[in-house]
NURO-833232 format. One line per 8 residues: their letters; for each residue x negated, y, z of N, C-alpha, C. Coordinates in nm, 3 decimals. Atoms other than C-alpha are relative to their C-alpha. Example, Ala and Ser with C-alpha at 12.3 -4.5 7.8 and 13.67 -1.06 7.14 Angstrom:
BEGIN
AS	-0.089/-0.119/0.000/-1.230/-0.450/0.780/-0.090/0.120/0.000  0.082/-0.119/-0.006/-1.367/-0.106/0.714/0.077/0.109/0.073
***
This chain:
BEGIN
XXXXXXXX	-0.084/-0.119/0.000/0.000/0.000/0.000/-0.088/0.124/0.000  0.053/-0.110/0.025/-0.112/0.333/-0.101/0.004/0.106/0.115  -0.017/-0.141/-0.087/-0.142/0.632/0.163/0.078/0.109/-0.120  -0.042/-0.114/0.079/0.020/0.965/0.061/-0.093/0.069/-0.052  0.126/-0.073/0.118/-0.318/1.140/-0.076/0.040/-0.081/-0.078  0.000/0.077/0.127/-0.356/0.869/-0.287/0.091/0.034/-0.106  -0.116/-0.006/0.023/-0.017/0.885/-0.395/-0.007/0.160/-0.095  -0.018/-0.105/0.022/-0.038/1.259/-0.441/-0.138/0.004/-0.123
XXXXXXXX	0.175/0.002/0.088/-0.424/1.245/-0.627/0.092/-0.060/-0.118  -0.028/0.025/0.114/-0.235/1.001/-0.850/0.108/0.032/-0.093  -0.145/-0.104/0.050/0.072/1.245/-0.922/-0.118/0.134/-0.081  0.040/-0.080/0.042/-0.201/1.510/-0.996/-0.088/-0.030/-0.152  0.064/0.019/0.098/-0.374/1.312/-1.272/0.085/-0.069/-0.077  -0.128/0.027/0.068/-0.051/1.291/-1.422/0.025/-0.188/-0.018  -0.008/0.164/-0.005/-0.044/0.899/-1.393/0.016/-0.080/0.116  -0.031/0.158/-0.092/0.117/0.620/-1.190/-0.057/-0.102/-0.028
XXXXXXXX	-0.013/0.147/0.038/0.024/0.283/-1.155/0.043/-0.100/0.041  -0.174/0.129/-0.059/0.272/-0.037/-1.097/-0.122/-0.111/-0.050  0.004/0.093/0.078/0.181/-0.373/-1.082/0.091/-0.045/-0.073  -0.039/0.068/0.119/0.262/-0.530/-1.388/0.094/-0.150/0.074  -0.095/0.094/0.050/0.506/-0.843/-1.469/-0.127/-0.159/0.014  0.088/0.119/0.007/0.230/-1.064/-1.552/-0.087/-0.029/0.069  0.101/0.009/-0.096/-0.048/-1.026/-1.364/-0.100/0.100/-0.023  0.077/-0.110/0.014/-0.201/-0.714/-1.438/0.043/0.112/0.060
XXXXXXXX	-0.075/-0.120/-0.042/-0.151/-0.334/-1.383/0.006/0.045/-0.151  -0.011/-0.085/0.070/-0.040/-0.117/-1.625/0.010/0.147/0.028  0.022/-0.102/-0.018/-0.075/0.219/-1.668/0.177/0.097/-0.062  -0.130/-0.103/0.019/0.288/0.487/-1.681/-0.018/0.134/-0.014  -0.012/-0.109/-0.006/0.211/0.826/-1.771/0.155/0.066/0.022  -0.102/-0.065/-0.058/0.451/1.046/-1.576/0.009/0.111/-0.136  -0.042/-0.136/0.112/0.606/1.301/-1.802/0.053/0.147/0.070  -0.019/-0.110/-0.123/0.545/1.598/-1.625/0.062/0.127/-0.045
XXXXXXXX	-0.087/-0.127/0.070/0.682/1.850/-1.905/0.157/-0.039/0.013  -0.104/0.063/0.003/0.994/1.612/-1.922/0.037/0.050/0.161  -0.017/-0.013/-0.146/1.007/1.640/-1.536/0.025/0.098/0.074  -0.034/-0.113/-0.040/0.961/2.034/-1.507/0.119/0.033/-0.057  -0.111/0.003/0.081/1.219/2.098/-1.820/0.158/-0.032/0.062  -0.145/0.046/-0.036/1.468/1.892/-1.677/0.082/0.008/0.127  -0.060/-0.064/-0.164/1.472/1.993/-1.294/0.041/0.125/-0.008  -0.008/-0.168/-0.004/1.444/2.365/-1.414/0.161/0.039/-0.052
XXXXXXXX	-0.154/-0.035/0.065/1.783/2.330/-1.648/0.069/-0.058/0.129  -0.106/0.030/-0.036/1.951/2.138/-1.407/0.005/0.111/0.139  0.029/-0.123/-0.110/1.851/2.380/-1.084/0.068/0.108/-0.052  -0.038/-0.154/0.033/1.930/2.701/-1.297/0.174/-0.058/-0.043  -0.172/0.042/0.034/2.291/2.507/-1.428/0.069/0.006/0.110  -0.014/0.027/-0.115/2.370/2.452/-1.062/0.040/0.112/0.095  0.004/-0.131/-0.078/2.256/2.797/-0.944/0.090/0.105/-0.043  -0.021/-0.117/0.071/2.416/3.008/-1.218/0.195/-0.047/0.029
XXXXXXXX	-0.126/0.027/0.005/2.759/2.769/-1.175/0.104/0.008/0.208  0.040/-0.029/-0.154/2.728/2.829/-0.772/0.048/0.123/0.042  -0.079/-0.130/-0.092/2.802/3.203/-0.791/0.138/0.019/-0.053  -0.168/-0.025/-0.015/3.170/3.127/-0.902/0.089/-0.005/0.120  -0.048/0.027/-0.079/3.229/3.007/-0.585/0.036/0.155/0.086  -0.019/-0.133/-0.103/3.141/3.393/-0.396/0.124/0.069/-0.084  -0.103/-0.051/0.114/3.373/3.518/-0.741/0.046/-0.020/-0.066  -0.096/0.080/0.079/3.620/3.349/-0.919/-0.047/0.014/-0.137
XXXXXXXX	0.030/-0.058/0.146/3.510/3.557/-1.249/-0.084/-0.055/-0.053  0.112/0.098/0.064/3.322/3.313/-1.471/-0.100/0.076/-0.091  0.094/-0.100/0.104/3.215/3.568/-1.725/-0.066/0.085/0.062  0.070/-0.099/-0.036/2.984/3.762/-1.550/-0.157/-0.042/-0.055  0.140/0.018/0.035/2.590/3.803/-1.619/-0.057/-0.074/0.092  0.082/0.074/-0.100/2.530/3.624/-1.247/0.023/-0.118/-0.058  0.000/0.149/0.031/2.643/3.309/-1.339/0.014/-0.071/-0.175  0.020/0.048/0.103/2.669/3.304/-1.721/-0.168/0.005/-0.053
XXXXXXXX	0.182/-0.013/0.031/2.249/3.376/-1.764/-0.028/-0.120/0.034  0.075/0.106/-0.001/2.174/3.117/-1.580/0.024/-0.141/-0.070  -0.082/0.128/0.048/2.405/2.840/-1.708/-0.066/0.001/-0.131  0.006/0.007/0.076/2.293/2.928/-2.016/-0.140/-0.032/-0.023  0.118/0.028/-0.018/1.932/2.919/-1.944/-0.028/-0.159/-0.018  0.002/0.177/-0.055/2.016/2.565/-1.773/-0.010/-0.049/-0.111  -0.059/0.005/0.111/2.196/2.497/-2.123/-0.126/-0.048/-0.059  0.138/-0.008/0.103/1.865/2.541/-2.323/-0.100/-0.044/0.067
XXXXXXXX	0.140/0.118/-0.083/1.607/2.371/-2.084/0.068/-0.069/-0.042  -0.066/0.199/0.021/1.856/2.025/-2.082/0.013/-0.025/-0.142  0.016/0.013/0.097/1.858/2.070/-2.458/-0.127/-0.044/-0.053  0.122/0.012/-0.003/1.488/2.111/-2.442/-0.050/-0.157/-0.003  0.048/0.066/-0.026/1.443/1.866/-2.256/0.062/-0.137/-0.013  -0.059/0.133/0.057/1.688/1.578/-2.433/-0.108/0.014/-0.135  0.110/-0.019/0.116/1.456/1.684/-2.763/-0.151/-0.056/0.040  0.163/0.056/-0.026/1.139/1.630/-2.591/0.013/-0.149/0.044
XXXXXXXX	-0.011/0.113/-0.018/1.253/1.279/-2.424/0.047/-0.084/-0.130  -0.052/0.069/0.079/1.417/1.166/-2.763/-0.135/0.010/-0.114  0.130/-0.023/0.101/1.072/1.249/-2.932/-0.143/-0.061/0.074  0.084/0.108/-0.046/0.879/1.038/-2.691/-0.005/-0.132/-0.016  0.005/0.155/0.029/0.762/0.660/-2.710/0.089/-0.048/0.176  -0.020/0.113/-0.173/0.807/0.617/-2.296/0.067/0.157/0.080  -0.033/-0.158/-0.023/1.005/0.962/-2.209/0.018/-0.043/0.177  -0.051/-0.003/-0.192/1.096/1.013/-1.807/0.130/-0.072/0.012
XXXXXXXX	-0.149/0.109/0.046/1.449/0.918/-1.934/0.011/-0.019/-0.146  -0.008/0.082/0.129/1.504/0.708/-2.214/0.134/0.060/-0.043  -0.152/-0.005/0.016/1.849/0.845/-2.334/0.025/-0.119/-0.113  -0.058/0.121/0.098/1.819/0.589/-2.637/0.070/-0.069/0.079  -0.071/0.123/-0.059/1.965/0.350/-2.402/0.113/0.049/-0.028  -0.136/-0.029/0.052/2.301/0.551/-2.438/0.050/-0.071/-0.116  -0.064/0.035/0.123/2.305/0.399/-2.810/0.040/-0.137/0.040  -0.053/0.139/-0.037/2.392/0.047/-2.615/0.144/0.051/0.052
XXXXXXXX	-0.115/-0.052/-0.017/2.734/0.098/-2.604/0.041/-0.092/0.142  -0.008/0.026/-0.174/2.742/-0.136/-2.259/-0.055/0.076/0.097  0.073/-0.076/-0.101/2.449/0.081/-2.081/0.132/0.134/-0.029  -0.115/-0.096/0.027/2.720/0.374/-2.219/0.091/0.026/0.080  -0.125/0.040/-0.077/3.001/0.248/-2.049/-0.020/-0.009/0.137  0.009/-0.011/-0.137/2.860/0.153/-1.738/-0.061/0.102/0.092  0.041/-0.077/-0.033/2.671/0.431/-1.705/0.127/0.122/0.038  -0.078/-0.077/-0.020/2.949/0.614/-1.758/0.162/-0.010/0.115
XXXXXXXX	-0.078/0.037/-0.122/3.183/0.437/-1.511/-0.043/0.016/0.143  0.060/-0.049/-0.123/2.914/0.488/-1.232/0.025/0.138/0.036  0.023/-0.120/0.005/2.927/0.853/-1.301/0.147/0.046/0.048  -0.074/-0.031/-0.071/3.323/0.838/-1.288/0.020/-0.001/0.145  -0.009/0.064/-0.137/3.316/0.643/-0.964/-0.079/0.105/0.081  0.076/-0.098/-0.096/3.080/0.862/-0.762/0.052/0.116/-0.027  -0.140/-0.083/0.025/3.290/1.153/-0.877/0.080/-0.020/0.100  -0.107/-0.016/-0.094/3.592/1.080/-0.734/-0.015/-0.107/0.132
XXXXXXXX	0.036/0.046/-0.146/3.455/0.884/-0.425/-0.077/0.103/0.036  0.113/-0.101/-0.093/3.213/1.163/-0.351/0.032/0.154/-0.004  -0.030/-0.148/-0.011/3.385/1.478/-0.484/0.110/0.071/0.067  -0.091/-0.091/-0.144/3.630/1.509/-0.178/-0.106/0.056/0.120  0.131/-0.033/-0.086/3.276/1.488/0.040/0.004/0.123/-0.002  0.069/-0.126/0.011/3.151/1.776/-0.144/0.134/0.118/0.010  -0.054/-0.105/0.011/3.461/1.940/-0.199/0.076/0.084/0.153  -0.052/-0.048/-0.131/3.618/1.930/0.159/-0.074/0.114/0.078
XXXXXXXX	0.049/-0.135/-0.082/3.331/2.165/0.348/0.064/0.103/-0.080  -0.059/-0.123/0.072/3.411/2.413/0.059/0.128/0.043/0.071  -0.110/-0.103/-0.039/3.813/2.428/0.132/-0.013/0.062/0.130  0.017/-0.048/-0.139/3.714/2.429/0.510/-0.071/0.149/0.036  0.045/-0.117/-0.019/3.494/2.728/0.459/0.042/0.114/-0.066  -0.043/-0.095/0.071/3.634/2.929/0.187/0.157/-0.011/-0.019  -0.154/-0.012/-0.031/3.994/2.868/0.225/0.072/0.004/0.167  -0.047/0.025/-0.148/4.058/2.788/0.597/-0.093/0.103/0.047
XXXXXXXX	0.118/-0.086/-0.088/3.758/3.021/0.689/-0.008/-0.072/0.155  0.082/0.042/-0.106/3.628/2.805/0.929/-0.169/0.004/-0.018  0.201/-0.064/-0.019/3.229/2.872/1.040/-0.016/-0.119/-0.003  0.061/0.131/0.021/2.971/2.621/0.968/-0.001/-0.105/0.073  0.002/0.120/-0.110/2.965/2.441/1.285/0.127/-0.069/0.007  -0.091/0.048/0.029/3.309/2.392/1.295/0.051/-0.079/-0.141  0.034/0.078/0.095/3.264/2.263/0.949/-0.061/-0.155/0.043  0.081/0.124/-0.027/2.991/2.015/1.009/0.101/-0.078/0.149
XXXXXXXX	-0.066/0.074/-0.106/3.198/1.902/1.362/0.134/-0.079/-0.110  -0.117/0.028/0.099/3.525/1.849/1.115/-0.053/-0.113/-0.075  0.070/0.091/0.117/3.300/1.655/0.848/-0.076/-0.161/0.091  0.083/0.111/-0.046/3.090/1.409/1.080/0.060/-0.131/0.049  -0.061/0.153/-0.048/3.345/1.143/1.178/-0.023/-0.062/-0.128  0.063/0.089/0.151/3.284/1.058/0.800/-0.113/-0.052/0.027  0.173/0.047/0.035/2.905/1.056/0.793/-0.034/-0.143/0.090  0.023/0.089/-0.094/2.943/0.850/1.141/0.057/-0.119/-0.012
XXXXXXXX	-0.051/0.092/0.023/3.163/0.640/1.024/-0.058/-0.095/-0.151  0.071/0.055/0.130/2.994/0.567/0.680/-0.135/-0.092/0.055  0.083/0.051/-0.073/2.685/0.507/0.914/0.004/-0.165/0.037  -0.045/0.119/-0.055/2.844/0.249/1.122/0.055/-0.077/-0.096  -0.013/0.150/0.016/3.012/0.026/0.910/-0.057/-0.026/-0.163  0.074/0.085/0.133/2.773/0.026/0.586/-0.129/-0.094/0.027  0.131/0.130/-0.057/2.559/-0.228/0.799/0.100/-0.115/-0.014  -0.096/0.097/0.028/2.881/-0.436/0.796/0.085/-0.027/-0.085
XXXXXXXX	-0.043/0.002/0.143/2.987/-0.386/0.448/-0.108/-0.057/-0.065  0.088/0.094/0.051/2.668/-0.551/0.339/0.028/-0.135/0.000  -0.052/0.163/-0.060/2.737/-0.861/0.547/0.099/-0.038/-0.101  -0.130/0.098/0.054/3.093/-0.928/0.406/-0.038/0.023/-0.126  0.041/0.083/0.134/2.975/-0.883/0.056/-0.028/-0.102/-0.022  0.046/0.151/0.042/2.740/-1.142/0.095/0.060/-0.042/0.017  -0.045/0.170/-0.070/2.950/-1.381/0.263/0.129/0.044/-0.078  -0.152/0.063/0.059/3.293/-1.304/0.100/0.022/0.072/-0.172
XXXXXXXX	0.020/-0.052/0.146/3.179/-1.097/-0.263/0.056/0.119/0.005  -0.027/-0.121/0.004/3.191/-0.778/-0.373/0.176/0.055/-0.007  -0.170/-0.032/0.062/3.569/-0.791/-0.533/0.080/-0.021/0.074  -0.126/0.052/-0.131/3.759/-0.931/-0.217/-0.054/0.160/0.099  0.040/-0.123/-0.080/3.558/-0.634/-0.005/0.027/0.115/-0.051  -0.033/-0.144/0.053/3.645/-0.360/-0.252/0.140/0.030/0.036  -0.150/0.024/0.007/4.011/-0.476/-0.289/0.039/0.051/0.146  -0.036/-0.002/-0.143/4.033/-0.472/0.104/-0.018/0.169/0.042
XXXXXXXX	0.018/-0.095/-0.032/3.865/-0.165/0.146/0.078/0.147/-0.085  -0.055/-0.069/0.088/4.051/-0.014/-0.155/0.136/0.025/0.087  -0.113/0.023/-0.075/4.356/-0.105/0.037/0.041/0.082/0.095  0.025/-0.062/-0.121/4.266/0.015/0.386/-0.006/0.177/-0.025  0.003/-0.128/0.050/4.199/0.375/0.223/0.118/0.078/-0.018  -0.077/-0.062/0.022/4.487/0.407/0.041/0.103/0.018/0.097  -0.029/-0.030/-0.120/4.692/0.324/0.359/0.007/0.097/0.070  0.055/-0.045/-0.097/4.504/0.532/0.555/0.043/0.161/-0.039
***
């Protein structure tokens, strides 16, 4: 196992190395233009779509500059990964119309399982005007409860499969 220098030394000479499959190492150049490009669009998409929240008004110069910025890095930086042999992300895989699909079913799913998470502090603070603490107190029977029983949502997978534990838990939700 590597220490963190190491780790870091071998982030600075733009290269990872993994053991290999067979019995070797191979060598992964990190794609560090791919890597700035694509944090910078998605950061500035994020930031510029962020100040609708203080002002409803979408057309303004705060939040349309940056979006648009974002816009043209993630363009950038689908051009530069689709013009590599070994890019940071492969988007070819999209042309598998299964990686497509499932990719794109993960993306629904975490969505609407995760965008009451994110969205609940919001109404709590900008509609209810409740203060942060009272926020975070409101929010944590989730986190605590996610805590506690995703040690025992492992278990019954294994032992009784994913599709009987969803169903159940699908159940228990809607109930609830």
């Amino acid at each position: 196992a590597r220490n963190w220098p190491d780790r870091i030394s071998l982030l600075r000479r733009r290269r990872l190395r993994a053991v290999g499959g067979v019995g070797g190492h191979w060598r992964c150049w990190l794609g560090v233009l791919g890597l700035r490009v694509g944090a910078a669009g998605l950061g500035l998409g994020s930031y510029g779509l962020s100040g609708v929240a203080s002002d409803p008004v979408i057309l303004r110069r705060q939040v349309v500059a940056p979006v648009i910025a974002g816009l043209l890095l993630l363009v950038t930086f689908v051009r530069h990964a689709l013009g590599r042999e070994h890019p940071l992300l492969d988007l070819r895989l999209f042309t598998y119309r299964g990686y497509a699909l499932a990719s794109t079913a993960v993306f629904v799913n975490g969505a609407t399982s995760l965008g009451g998470l994110i969205l609940l502090p919001l109404y709590l603070q900008g509609i209810r005007h409740e203060s942060a603490t009272t926020t975070g107190l409101l929010v944590a029977p989730t986190a605590l409860g996610v805590v506690i029983l995703m040690r025992y949502a492992g278990r019954l997978t294994d032992q009784y499969g994913g599709g009987r534990v969803s169903t159940v838990g699908t159940v228990v939700v809607a109930l609830a």
